[in-house]
C-alpha positions as CSV (number, residue, x, y, z in Angstrom):
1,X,279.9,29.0,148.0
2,X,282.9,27.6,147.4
3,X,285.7,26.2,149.7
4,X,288.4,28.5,148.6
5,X,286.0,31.6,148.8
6,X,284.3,30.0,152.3
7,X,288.1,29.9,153.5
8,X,288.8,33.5,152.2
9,X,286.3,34.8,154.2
10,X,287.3,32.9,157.0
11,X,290.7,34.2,157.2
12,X,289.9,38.3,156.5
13,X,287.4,38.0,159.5
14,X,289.7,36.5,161.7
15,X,292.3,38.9,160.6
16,X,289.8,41.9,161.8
17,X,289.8,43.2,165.1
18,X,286.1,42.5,165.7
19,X,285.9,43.6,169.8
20,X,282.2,42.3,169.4
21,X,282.9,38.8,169.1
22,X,284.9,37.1,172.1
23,X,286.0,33.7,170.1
24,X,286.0,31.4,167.9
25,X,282.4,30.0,168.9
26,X,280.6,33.3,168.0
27,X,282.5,33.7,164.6
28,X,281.0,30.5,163.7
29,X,277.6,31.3,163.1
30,X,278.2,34.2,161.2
31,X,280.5,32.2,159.0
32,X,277.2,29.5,158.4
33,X,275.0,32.1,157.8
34,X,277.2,33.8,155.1
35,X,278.1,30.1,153.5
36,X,274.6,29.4,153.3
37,X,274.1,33.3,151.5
38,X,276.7,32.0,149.1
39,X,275.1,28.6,148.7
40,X,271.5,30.4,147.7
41,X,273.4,33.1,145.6
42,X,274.6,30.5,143.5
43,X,271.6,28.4,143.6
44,X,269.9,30.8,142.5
45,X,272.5,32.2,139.9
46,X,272.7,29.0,138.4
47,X,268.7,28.3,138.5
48,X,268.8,32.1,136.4
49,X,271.4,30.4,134.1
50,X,269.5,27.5,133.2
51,X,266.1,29.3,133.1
52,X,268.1,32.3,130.7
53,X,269.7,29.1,128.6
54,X,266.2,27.9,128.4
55,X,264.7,31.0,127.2
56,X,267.7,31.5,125.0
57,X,266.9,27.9,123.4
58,X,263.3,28.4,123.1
59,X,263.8,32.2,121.5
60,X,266.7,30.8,119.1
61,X,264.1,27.6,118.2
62,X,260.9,30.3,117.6
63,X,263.4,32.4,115.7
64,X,263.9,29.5,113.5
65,X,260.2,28.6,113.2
66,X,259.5,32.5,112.3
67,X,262.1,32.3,109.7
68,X,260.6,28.9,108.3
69,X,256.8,30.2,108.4
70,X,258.2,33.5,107.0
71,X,259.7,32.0,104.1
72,X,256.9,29.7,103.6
73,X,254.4,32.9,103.5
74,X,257.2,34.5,100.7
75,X,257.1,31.7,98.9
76,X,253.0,31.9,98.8
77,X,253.2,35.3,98.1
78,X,255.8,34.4,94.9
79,X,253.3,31.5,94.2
80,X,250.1,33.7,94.5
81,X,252.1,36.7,92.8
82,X,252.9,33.8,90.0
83,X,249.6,32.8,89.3
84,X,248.3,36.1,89.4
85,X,250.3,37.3,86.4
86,X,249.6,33.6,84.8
87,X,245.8,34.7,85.7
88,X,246.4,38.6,83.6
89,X,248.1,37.0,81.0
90,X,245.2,34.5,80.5
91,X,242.7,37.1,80.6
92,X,244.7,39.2,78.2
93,X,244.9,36.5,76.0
94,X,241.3,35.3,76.1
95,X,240.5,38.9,75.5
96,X,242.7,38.9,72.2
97,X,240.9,35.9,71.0
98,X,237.2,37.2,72.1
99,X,238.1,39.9,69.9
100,X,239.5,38.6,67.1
101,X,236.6,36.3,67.4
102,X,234.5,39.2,66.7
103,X,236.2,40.4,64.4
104,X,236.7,37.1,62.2
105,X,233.0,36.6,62.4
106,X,232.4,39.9,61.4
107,X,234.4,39.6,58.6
108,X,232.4,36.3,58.1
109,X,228.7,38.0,57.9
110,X,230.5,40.4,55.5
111,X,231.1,37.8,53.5
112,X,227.7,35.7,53.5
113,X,226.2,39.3,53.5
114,X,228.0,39.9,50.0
115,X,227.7,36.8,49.0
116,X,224.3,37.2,49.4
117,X,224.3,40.1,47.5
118,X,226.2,38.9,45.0
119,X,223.7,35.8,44.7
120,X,220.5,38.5,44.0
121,X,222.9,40.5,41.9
122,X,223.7,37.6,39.8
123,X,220.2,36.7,38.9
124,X,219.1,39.8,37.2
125,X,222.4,40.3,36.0
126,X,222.1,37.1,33.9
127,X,218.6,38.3,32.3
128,X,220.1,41.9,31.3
129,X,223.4,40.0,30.1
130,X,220.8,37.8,27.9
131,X,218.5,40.2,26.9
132,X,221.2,42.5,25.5
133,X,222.8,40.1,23.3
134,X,219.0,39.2,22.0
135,X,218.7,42.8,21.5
136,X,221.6,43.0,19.7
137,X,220.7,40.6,17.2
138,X,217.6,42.4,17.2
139,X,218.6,45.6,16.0
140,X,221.1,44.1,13.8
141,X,218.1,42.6,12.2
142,X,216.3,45.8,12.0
143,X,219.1,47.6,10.8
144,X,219.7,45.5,8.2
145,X,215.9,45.7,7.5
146,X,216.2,49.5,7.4
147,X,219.2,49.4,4.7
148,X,216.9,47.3,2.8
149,X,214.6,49.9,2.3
150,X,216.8,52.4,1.4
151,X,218.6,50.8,-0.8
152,X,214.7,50.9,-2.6
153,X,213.5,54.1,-1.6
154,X,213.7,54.7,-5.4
155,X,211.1,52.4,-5.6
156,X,208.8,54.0,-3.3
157,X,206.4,56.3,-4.2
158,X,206.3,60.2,-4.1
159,X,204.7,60.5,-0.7
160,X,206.2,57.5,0.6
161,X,209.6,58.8,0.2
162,X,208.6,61.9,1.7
163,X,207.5,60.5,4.9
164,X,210.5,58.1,5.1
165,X,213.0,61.0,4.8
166,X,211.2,62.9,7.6
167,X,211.1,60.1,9.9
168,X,214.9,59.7,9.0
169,X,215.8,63.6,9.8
170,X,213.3,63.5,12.8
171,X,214.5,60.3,14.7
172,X,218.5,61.3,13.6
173,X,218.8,58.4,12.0
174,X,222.2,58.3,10.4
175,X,223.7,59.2,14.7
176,X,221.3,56.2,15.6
177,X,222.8,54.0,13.2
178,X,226.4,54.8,13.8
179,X,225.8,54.9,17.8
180,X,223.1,52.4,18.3
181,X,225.7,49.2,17.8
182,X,228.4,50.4,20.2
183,X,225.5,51.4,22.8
184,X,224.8,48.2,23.2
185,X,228.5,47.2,23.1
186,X,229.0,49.2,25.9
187,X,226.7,47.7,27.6
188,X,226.8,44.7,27.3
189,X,230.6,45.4,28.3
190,X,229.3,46.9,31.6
191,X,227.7,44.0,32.3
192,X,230.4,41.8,32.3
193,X,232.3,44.1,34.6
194,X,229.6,43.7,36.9
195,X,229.1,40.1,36.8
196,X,232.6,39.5,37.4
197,X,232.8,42.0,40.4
198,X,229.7,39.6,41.5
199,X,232.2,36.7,40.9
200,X,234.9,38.3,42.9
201,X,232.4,38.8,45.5
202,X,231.5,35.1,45.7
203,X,235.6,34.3,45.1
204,X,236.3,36.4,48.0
205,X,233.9,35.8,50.3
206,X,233.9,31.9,50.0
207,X,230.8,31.4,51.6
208,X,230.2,27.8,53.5
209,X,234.1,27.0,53.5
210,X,235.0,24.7,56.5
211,X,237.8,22.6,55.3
212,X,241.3,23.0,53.8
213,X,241.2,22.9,50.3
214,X,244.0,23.5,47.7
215,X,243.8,27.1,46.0
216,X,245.1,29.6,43.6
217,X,246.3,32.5,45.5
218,X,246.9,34.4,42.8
219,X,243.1,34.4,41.9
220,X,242.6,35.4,45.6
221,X,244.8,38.1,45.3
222,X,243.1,39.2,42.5
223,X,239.1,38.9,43.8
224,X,240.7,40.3,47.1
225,X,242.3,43.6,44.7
226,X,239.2,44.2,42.7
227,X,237.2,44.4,46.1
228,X,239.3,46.9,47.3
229,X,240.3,48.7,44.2
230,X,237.8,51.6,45.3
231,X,240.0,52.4,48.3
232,X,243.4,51.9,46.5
233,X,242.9,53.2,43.0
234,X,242.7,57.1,44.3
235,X,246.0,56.7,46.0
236,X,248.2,54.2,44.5
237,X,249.1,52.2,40.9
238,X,249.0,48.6,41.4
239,X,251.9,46.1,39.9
240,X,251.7,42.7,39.6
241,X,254.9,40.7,39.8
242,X,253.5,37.1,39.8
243,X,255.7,34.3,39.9
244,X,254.5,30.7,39.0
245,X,252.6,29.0,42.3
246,X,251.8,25.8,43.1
247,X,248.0,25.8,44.6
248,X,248.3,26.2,48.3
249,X,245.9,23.9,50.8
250,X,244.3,26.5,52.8
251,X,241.4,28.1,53.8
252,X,240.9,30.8,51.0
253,X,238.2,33.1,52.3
254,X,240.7,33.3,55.5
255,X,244.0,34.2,53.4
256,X,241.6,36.7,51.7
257,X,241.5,38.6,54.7
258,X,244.7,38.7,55.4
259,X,245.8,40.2,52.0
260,X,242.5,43.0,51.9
261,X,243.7,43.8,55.6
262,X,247.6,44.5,54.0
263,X,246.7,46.2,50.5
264,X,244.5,48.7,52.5
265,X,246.7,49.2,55.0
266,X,249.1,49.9,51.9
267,X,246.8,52.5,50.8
268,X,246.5,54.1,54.1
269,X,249.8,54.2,54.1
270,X,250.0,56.4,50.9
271,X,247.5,59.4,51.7
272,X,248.6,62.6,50.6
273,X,250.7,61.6,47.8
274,X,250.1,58.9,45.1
275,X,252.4,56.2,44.9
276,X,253.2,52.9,44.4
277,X,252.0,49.2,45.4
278,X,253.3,46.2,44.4
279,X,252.4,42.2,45.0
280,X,254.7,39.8,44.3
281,X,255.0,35.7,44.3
282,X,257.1,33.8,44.7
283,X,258.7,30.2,45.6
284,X,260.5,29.4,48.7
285,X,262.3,26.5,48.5
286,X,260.0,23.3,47.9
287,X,257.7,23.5,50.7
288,X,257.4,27.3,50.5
289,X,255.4,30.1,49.4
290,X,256.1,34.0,49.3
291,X,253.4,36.3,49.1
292,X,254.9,40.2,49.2
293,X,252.6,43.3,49.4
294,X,254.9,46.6,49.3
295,X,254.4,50.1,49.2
296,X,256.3,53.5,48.6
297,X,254.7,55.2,51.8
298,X,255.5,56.9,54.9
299,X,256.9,53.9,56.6
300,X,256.4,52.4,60.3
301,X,258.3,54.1,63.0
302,X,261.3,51.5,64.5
303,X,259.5,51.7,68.0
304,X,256.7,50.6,66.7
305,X,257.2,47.7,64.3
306,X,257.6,45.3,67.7
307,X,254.0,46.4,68.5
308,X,251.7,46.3,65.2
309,X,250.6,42.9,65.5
310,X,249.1,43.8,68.6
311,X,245.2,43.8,69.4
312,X,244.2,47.4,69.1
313,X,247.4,49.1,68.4
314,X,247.0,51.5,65.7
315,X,248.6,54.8,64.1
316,X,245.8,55.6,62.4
317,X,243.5,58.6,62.7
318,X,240.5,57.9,65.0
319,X,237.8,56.1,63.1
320,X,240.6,54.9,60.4
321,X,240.7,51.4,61.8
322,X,240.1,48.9,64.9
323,X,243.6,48.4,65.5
324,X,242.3,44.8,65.0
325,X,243.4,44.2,61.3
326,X,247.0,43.0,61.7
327,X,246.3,41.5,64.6
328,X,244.2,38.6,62.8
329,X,246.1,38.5,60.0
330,X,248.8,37.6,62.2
331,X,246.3,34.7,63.8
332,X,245.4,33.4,60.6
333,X,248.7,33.1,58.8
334,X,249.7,31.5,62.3
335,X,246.8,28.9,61.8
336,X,247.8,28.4,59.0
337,X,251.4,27.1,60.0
338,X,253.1,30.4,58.7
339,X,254.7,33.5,59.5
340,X,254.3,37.3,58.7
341,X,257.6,39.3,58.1
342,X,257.6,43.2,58.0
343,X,260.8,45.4,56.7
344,X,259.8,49.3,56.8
345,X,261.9,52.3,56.9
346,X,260.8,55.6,57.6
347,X,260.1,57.7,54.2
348,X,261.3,54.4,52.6
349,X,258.0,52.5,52.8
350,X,257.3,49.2,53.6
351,X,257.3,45.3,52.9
352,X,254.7,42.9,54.5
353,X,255.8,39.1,53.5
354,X,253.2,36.8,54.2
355,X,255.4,33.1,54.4
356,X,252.7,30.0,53.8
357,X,253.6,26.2,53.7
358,X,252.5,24.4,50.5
359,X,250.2,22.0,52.3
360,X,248.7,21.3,55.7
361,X,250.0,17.8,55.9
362,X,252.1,15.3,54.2
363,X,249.9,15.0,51.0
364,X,252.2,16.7,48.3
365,X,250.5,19.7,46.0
366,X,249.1,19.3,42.8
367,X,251.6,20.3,41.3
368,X,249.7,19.5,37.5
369,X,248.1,22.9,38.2
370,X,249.9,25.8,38.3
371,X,248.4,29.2,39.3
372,X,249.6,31.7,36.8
């Protein structure tokens, strides 16, 4: 209690008439005993004060330490949130490679597997292909034989002439003669087409090819066109518009691939009506080269041309395609240091431009041979 309130007090009770108290010597003690209530009301205020500042300080500092531990339990969560979507996108992308693994070595048993083929095709091949021309000289032989004795059937007796001209009318001779030469013409002519399917076969496959080596694309593009010329010549007429390449240092059986997967998606794209499909070369620049399939199709949808490169993403029909094939082709022309470019309009059709670097490194092409 303080002196001014102490004297306060001390003047409003004398100024009271208290008929209770006869002096100044029993005021006294009532005057101690409320001091000493002021004294322990503000001793005790005070010791709330400093016990409320205390738990003010202690609150405001474990405020401060929740804030701290909060934000470092945000910032764990961003972290952990982070590496989770770092951990999907991993697992996305290994899943895009695990399948475009499978897919690239399935694409690589089709080729030993036709390779193969071609091999045990080849073999026989060869023996009809050389058999026919030794029965061509044959019958030339015989036919010239024949003539011989015709040309002296005057000569021959009675009888003799009798039998000859019924075995003539009998066996059609004069049909055999005319037909007999271009049969074997036409064979022999069916054997080449197979034996160079065979090659294409081998061509396209490129069985056992590990390292970069310099290559004609235009021979690929052609190996790679008479593979698939049983899925594109129902649909579509096929234009060449070659320009003059330099050979490419690639991996051919790879790039082969890549134009199969875009001349049938070309033909795909062209079902219900025939139209048109055209490949065209071309340089770009020095270190450049421009490999073009178009079509006069149906043509990709705008919200869709940001997506076809992705795994699985398909318009097809259901059991039409893996979704798989652009995907890869995408992969290998990226391996190969390239790019892929795609301009389609709907009902307009569309232009797939496959963008290759002449070589892999600094050695210059050979340029002495050209692909034509």
């Amino acid at each position: 209690m303080t002196i001014e309130h102490h004297n306060l007090l001390e003047r409003q009770l004398r100024g009271c008439r208290l008929e209770a108290l006869a002096g100044d010597a029993q005021l006294a003690p009532l005057l101690a005993a409320v001091s000493q209530a002021y004294a322990d009301a503000d001793s005790e205020r005070m010791s709330i004060g400093s016990s409320l500042e205390l738990m003010s300080r202690e609150l405001n500092e474990r405020n401060a330490q929740l804030r701290v531990e909060l934000q470092e339990r945000q910032r764990s969560r961003d972290a952990l949130q982070l590496k989770t979507e770092e951990q999907q996108a991993l697992i996305a992308r290994l899943e895009e490679a695990h399948n475009q693994l499978l897919q690239s070595e399935k694409m690589a048993s089709i080729g030993q597997l036709a390779a193969g083929v071609a091999h045990e095709i080849n073999n026989p091949i060869g023996f009809v292909a050389s058999n026919l021309s030794s029965l061509r000289r044959y019958v030339d032989n015989l036919l010239r034989i024949v003539n011989l004795v015709l040309e002296h059937k005057a000569e021959l007796g009675p009888a003799a002439q009798l039998c000859l001209e019924r075995a003539l009318a009998e066996s059609d001779f004069e049909y055999l003669r005319e037909d007999m030469v271009p049969l074997l013409d036409e064979s022999a002519d069916g054997v080449r087409r197979v034996k160079r399917i065979v090659q294409d076969l081998k061509d396209f496959s490129h069985v056992g090819e590990h390292a970069w080596q310099w290559s004609d694309l235009h021979k690929g593009l052609d190996s790679t066109l008479n593979i698939v010329h049983n899925e594109i010549k129902y649909v579509a007429d096929v234009s060449r518009e070659y320009g003059a390449l330099p050979m490419v240092e690639c991996l051919a059986s790879q790039l082969n691939q890549v134009f199969m997967n875009l001349l049938v998606n070309a033909a795909h794209a062209l079902e219900g009506k025939r139209g048109q499909i055209v490949l065209a070369t071309r340089m770009l620049g020095e270190g450049e080269v421009c490999v073009e399939v178009r079509d006069t199709g149906e043509g990709i949808a705008p919200e869709n041309l940001t997506r076809i490169f992705d795994p699985f993403f398909t318009t097809k029909a259901v059991g039409k395609g893996t979704g798989l094939g652009l995907s890869l082709s995408y992969s290998i022309v990226r391996k190969h240091r390239g790019r892929i470019e795609v301009e389609s309009r709907l009902g307009g059709g569309t232009t797939f431009r496959v963008v290759l670097p002449i070589t892999q490194s600094n050695v210059p092409a050979p340029l002495v041979e050209l692909a034509q």
